[in-house]
C-alpha positions in Angstrom: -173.9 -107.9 10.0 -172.8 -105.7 12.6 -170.4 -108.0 14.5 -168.1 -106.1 17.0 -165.9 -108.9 18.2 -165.2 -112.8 17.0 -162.2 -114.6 19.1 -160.6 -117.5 20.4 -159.7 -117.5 24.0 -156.7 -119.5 24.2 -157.6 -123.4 23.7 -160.7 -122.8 26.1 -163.4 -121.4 24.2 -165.0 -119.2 21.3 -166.6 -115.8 21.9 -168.7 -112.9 20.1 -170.4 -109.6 20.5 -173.2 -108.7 18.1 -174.3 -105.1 17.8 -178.0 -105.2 17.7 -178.7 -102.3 15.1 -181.5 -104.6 13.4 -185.2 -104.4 13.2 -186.7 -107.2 15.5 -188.6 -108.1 12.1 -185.0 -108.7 10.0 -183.9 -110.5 13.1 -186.6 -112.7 12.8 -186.2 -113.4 9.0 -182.5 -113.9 9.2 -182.6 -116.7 12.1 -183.5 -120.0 11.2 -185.4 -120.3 14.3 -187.6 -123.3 15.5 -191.6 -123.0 15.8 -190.9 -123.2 20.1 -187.9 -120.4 20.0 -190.2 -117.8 17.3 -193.1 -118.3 19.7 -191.1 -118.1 23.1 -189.4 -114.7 21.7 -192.9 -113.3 20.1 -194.7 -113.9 23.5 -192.2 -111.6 25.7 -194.3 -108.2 26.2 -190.9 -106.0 25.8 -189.0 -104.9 22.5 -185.8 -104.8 24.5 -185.9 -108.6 25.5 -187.0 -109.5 22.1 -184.0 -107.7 20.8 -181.9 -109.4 23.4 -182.6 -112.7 23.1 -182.2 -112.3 18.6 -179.3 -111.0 19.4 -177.6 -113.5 21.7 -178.6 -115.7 18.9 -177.1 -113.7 15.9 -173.5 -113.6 18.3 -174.5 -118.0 18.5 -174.8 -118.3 15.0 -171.8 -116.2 13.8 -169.4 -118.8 16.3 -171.2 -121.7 15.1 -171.2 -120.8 11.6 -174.5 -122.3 11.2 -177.6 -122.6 13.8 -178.7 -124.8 16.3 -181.6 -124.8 18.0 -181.4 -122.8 21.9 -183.3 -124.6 24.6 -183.2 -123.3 28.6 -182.6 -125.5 31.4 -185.1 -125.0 34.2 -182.6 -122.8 36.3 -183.0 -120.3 33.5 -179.2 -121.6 31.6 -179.6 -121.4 27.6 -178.2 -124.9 26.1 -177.6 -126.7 22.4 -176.6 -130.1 21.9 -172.5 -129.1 20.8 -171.0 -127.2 22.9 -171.4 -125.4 26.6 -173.2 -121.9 25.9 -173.5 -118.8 28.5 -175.3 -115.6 26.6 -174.8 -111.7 27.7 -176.2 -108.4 26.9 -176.8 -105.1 28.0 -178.2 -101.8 25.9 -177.9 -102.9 22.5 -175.0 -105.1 22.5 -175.0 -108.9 23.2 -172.4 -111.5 23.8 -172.7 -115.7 23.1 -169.4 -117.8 24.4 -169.4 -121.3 23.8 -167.2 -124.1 24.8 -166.3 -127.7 23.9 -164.8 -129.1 26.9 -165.2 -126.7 29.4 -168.2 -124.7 31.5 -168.2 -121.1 30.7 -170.3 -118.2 31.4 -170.0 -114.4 29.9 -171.0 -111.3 31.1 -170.8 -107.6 29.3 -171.5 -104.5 30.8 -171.8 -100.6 30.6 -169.1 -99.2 32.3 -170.4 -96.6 34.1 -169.3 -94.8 37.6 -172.3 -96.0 39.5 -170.7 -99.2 40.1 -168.1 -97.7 42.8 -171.1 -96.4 45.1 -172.4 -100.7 45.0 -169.2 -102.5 45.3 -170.2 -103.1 48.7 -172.9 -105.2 48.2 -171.4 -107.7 46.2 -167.4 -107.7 47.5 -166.2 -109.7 50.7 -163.7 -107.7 52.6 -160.5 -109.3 51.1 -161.6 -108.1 47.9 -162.1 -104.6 48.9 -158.9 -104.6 50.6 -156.8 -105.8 48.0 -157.9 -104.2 44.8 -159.1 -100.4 44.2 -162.7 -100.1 44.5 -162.1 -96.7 43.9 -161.2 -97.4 40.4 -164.6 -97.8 38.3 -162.7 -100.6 35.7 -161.3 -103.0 38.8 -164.8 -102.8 40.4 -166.5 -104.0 36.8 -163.5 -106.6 36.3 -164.4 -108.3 39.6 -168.7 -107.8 38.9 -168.1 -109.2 35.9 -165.9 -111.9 36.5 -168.6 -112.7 39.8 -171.6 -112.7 37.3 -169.3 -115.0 34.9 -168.5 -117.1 37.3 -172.5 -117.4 38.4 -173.5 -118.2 34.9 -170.5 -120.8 34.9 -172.2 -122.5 37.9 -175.3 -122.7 37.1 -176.7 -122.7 40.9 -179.2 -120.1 41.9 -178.5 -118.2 44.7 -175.0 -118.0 45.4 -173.8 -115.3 47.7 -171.7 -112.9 45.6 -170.0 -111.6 48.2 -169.1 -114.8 50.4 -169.2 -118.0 48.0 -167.9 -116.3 45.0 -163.7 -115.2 45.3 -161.8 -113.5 42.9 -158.3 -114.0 44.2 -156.5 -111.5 41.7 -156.7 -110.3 38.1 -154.2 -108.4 35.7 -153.4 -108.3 32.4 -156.3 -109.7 30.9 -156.3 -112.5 32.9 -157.7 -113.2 36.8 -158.7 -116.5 39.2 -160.9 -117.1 41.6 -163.3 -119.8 43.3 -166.6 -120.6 44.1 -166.9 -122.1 47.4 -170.0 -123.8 48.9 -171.0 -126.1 52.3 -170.7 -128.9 49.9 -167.8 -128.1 46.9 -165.3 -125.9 45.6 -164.6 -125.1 42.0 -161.8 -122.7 41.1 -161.8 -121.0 38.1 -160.2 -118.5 35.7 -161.3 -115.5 34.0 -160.2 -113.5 30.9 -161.6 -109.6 30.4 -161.0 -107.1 28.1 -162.8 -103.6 27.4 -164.9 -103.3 24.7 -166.1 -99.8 23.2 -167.5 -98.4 26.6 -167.9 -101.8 28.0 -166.8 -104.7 30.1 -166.5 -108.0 28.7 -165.5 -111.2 31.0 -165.4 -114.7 30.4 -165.5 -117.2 33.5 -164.3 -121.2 32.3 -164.1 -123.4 35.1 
């Protein structure tokens, strides 16, 4: 089972990263999944997402130590009946979080110089001011911990660079705060590199 990652953060939550080195086949046979999730997976036209979506599973089922059944809420959110759930991935790597008291969300991404040349699109102009956008690792800290903190709303739509804050980050740990016409939630993040990648987790 190629597991990269299985950890506590603090009291808040539980996380994993699952290396998806698996045929989609052995994936298939391995999860106990219900008749709606097989056919759900089976009818998406691309290998990738199959893969993606068995995976976010396998990282589920290693946290749970067991299975339970996903379901998605209509804004797209994947949810079971114990805990709060966010799911990541990217290339062949996927991430579950869950949480028994609190909202989560996780992201996990490639970290890759690109990301310096699009900083602009998604950072309000305290942000750019105050940490180095010239650095490639800061600039995936405060994407990821944005598209953490997304997830961990579960509202469509939010303005990344206006209505989502990240007020500072170091060490692991950073806060910030969604902000709305009608509410503000703060929240706190936790991130650490993984391989070649960028792993946050938003708990609010």
């Amino acid at each position: 089972m190629p597991k990269i990652i299985k950890t506590h953060v603090d009291s808040f939550a539980s996380l994993c990263v699952w290396h998806i080195t698996e045929t989609e086949e052995s994936l298939f046979k391995e999860l106990p999944l219900s008749a709606t999730e097989e056919t759900e997976i089976r009818s998406m036209k691309l290998l990738k997402r199959r893969l993606e979506k068995l995976g976010c599973r396998c990282a589920l089922s290693q946290l749970l130590n067991s299975y339970e059944e996903v379901v998605y809420s209509p804004n797209g959110s994947p949810k079971i009946s114990t805990h709060n759930l966010s799911f990541a991935h990217t290339a062949s790597y996927a991430a579950a979080a869950i949480s028994e008291n609190y909202k989560i969300g996780v992201d996990i991404e490639k970290i890759t110089p690109k990301i310096k040349t699009l900083y602009h699109k998604f950072l309000n102009s305290f942000e750019i001011n105050h940490f180095d956008v010239c650095d490639e690792e800061q600039v995936h800290i405060l994407w990821g911990a944005k598209e953490a903190a997304y997830k961990l709303y579960e509202v469509k739509n939010l303005d990344f660079a206006q209505q989502i804050n990240i007020h500072e980050f170091s060490e692991g740990k950073g806060k910030g705060v969604i902000k709305t016409e009608t509410e503000e939630l703060s929240f706190q993040f936790f991130y650490q590199t993984v391989k070649d990648m960028m792993l946050v987790l938003a708990i609010g």
